[in-house]
C-alpha positions in Angstrom: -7.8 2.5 -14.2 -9.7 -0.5 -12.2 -8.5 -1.4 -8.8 -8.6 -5.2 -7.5 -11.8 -5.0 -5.5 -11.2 -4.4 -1.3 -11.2 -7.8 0.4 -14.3 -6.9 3.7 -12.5 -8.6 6.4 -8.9 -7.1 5.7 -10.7 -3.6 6.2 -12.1 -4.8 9.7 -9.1 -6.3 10.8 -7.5 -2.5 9.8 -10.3 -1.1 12.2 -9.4 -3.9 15.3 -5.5 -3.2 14.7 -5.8 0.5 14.6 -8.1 0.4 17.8 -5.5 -1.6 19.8 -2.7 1.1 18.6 -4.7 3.7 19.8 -5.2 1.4 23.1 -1.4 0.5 23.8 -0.6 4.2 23.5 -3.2 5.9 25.5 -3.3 3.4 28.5 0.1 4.4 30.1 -1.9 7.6 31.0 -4.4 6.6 32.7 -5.2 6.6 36.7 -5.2 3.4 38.8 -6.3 1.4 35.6 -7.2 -2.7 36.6 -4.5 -5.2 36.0 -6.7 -6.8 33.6 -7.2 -3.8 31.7 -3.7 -2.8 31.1 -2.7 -6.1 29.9 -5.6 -5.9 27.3 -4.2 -2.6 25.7 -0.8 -3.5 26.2 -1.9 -6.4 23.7 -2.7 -3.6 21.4 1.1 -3.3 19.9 0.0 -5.9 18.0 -2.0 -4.1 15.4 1.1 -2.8 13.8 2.4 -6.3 12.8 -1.6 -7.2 12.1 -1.4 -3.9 9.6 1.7 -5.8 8.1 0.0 -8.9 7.1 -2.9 -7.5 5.8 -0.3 -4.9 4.1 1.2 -8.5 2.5 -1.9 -10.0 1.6 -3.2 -6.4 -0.3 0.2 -6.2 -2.3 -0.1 -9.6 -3.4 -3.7 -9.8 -4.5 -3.2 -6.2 -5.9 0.2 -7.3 -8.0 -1.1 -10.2 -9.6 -4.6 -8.0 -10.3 -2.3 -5.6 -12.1 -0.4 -8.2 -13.4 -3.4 -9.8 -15.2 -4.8 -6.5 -17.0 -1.0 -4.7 -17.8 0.9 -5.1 -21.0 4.3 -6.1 -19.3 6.7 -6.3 -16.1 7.7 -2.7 -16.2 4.4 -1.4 -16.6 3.2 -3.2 -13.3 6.5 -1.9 -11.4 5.5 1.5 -12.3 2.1 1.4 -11.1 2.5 -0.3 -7.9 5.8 1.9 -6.9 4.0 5.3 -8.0 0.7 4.3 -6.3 2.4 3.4 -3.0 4.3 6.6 -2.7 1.6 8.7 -3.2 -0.5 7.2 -1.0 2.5 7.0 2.1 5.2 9.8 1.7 2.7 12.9 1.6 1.1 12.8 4.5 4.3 11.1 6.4 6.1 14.2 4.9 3.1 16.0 6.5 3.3 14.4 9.7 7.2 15.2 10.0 6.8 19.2 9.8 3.5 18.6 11.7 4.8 17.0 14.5 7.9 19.4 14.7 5.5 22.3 15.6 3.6 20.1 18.0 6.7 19.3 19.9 7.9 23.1 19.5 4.5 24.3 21.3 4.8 21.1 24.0 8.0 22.5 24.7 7.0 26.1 25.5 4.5 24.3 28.1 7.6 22.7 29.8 6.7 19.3 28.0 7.5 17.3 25.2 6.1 15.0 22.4 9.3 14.0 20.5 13.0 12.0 21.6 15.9 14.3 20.6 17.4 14.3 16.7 19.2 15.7 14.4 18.8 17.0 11.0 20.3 13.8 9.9 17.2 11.9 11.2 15.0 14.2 9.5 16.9 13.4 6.1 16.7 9.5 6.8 12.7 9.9 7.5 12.7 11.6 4.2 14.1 8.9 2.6 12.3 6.3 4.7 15.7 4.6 6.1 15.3 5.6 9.9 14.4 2.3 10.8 18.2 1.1 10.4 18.8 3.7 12.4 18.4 4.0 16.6 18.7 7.7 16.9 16.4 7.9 13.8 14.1 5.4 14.4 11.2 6.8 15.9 11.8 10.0 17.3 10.9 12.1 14.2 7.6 11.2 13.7 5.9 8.8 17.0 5.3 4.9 15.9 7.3 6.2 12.5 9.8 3.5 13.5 6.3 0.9 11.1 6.3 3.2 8.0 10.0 2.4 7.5 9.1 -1.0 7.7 6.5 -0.6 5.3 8.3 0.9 2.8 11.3 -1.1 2.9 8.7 -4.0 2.2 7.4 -2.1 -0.3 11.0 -1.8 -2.0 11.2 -5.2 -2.3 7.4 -6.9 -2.6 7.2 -6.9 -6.8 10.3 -9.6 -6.4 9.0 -11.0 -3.3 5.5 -11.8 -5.5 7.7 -13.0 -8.2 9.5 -15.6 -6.4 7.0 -16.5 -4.0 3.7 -17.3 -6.8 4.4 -21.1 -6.4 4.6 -23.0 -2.7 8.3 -24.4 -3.2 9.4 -20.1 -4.3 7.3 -19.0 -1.2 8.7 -22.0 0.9 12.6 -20.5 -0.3 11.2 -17.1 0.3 10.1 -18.3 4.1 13.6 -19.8 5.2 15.7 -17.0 3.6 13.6 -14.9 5.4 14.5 -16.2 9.0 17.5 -16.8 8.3 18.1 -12.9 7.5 15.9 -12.4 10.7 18.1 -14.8 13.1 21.9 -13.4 11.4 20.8 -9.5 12.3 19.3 -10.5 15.9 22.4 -12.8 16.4 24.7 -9.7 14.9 22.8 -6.8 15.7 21.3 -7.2 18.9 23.6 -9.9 20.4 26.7 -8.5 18.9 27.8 -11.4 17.8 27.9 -12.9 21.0 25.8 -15.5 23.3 22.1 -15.5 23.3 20.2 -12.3 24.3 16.9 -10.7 24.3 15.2 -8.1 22.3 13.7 -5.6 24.7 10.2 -4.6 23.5 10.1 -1.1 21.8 13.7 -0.6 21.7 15.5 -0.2 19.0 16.1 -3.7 17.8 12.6 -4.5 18.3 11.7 -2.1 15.8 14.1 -2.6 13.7 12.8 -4.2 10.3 14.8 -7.6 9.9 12.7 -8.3 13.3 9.2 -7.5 11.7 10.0 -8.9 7.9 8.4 -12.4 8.7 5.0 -10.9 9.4 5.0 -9.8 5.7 5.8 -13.6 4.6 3.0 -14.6 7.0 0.6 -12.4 5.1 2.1 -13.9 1.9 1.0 -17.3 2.9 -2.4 -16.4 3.9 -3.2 -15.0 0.3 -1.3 -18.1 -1.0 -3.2 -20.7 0.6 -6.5 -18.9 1.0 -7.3 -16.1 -1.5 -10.3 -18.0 -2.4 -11.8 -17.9 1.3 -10.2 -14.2 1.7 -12.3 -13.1 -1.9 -15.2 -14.8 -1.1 -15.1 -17.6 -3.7 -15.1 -20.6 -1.0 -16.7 -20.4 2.1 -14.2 -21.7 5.2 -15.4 -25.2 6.6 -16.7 -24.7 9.6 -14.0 -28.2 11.0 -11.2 -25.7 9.4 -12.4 -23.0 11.2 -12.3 -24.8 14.8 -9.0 -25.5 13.7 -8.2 -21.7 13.1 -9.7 -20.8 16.4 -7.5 -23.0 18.5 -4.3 -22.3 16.5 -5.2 -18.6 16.9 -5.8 -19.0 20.8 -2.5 -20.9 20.9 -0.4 -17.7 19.1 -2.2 -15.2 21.5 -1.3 -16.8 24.4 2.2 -17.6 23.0 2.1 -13.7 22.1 1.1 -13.6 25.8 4.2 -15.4 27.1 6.8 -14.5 24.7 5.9 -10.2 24.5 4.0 -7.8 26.5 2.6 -10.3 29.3 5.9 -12.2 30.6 8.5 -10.7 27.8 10.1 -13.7 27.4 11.1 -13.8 23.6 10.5 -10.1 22.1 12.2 -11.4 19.0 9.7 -14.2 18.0 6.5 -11.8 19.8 6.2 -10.2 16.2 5.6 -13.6 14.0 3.3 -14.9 16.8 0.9 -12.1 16.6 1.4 -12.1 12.6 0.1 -15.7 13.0 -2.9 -14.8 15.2 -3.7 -12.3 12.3 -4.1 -15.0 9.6 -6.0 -17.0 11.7 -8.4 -13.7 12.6 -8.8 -13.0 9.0 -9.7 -16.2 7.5 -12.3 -16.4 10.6 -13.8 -12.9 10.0 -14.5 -14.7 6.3 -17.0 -16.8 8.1 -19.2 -13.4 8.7 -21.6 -12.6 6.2 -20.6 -9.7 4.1 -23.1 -8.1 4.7 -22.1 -7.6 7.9 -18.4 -7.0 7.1 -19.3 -4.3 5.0 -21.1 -2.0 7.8 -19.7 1.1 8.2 -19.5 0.6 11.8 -16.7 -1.9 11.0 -14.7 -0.3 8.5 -15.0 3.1 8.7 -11.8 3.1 10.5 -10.0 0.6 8.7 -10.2 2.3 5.7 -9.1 5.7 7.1 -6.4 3.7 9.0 -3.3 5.3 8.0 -4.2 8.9 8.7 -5.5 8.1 12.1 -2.5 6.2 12.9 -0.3 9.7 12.2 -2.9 11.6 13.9 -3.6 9.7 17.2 -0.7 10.5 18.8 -1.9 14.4 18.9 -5.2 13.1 19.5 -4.0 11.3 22.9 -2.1 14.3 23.4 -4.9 16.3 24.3 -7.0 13.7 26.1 -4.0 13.4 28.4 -4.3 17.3 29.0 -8.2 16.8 30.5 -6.8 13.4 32.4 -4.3 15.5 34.4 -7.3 18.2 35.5 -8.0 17.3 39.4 -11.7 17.1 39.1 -10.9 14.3 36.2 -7.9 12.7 38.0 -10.3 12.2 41.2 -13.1 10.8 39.3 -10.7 8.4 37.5 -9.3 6.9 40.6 -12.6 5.0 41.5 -14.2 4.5 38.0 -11.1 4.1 35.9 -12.6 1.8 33.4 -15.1 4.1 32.4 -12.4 6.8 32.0 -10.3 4.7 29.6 -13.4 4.2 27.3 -14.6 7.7 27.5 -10.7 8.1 26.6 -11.1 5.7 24.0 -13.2 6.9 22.4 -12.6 10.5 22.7 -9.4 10.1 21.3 -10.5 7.4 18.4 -13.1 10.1 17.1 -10.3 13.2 17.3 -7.9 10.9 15.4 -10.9 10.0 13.2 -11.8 13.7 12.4 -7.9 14.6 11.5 -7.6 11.7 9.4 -10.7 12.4 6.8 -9.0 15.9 7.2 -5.6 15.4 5.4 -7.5 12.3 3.4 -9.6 15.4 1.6 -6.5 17.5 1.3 -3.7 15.1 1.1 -4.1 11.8 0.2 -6.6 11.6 -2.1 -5.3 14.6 -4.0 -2.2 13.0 -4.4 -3.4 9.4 -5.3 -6.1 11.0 -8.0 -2.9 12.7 -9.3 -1.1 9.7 -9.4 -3.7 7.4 -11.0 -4.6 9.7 -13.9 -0.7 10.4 -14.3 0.0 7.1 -15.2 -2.8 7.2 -17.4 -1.9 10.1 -19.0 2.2 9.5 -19.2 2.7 6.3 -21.3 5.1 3.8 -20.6 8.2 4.4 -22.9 9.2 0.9 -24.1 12.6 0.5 -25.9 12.0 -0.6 -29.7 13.4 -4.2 -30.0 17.0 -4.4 -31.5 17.1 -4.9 -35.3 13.2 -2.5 -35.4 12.7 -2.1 -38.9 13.5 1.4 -40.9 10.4 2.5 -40.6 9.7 2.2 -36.9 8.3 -1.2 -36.4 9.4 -3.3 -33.4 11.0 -6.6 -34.2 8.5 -9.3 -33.4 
């Protein structure tokens, strides 16, 4: 069963989101860290909505491959739903019993690695609804709170490609889209009532009708630019000035309205979706050659697994932080800490992720490529078949 061929610069833009992740959580433990330096890995949050739009732009270019090369409709449905749960739920499923233990052993240490929930936020993480949910949301499983996101957007993304394969369908797709965004922000987090703010990683910042429009954004950059994205057309180097100022303008709008003055949490998501696009089509503008090093991707493409497993990894770089000799050292050469710690914690993350990869995922999306290869597609025989079991033309 072909695959549509990877696209190099989404894969490095999966390595420089999951390396700002892995930034944003590990800074709060560090020692006396420059002002500078915690506002450049408080800019890491970002990577999550930069994993959405390059989530977008995959599941369109990969829809309309399969669309091309499938019999029918139902077929494609099939393949992309089956494909997409194999590759998410088994190691999130893994990660929610995982995580359970790790929180049991913090706890013996007088610590803990989890927010309190019930067995009714387990179910809803099962069933990948804990985003709607505040005492769900991410306290099952830490950053959890983006794989409901992603999968509600999976839920709906074979209709979204449907409608949205022409620019006045996209453009319908767009408005509907903030207008859902605005209603729950104006009902949900405002009550109903005059203006308010999103606070950053509460709730209603996580919450997906907040992060939707970054999907649309990555719909638009596959739209308008598939051909630069596959390689087809090379970027002009006028549009690519362009890209570079628009790009500087969302970061220091991302600046403004998030984590550096919090002005507009809300609108923080869509501005760094924006400064995504702009990175990707750039990174189009390096040779492929380039793109393609393992350097540059070999995180990217073992992105999910370290996402789930850098939270333990941080874990136990924050257990050598706290020893005295460490916490001395770090108070005059603190920089150099954080990028030991960086790295440190990257390469753990790194190791458990090709861990589960070999024993989880992969397993489970071999099993689910040669099922649907093996288990045909039962089509209905048309109404009026004849006697002896030909379809009706």
């Amino acid at each position: 069963m072909t695959q549509a061929p990877r696209i190099a610069a989404l894969d490095v833009g999966r390595t420089l989101a999951v390396i700002g992740v892995i930034a944003v959580h590990l800074a709060p433990w560090m020692v006396e860290s420059p002002v500078w330096l915690d506002t450049l890995a408080n800019l890491g949050q970002y990577g999550v909505q930069c994993f959405f739009v390059i989530s977008a732009i995959t599941i369109f270019a990969s829809i309309e491959h399969d669309a091309q090369r499938l019999s029918g409709t139902r077929e494609v449905l099939r393949n992309f739903y089956v494909k997409r749960f194999a590759r998410i739920a088994p190691l999130y499923y893994l990660a929610i019993g995982g995580y359970a233990v790790v929180d049991h052993l913090a706890l013996r240490a007088h610590g803990h690695m989890l927010l309190p929930h019930s067995f009714s936020d387990v179910v809803l993480n099962l069933v990948f609804l804990h985003g709607w949910v505040p005492s769900a949301s991410d306290s099952v499983v830490p950053g959890g709170w983006s794989i409901s996101v992603e999968m509600l957007f999976y839920l709906i993304a074979p209709a979204l490609v449907f409608l949205c394969r022409t620019t006045r369908g996209l453009t319908a797709v767009s408005v509907l889209t903030a207008l859902f965004s605005v209603s729950f922000w104006y009902f949900g987090a405002c009550g109903g009532g005059p203006a308010c703010r999103v606070v950053n990683n509460e709730f209603f910042y996580f919450w997906p009708p907040m992060q939707l429009p970054c999907f649309i954004v990555g719909f638009w950059t596959w739209h308008l630019a598939k051909d630069y994205l596959t390689g087809d057309r090379v970027l002009p180097l006028r549009a690519c000035k362009w890209l570079a100022a628009g790009g500087a303008v969302m970061v220091a709008a991302l600046f403004l309205a998030g984590t550096g003055r919090g002005m507009a949490h809300g609108v923080a998501p869509t501005f760094a979706a924006l400064a995504t696009a702009a990175l990707m089509l750039l990174l189009t503008r390096v040779s492929s050659r380039t793109l393609r090093r393992p350097a540059l991707v070999i995180l990217g493409r073992n992105s999910f697994g370290i996402y789930i497993w850098h939270f333990v990894a941080i874990l136990g770089v924050r257990a050598v932080v706290k020893i005295d000799a460490v916490d001395d050292f770090a108070e005059y050469h603190a920089v150099l800490v954080f990028a030991v710690s960086m790295v440190v914690a990257t390469l753990a993350a790194y190791a458990g992720a090709r861990f589960t990869a070999r024993r989880v995922e992969e397993p489970c999306s071999r099993w689910a490529r040669e099922w649907l290869v093996r288990v045909p597609l039962r089509v209905p025989a048309a109404r009026g078949a004849a006697a002896d079991g030909t379809e009706g033309a």
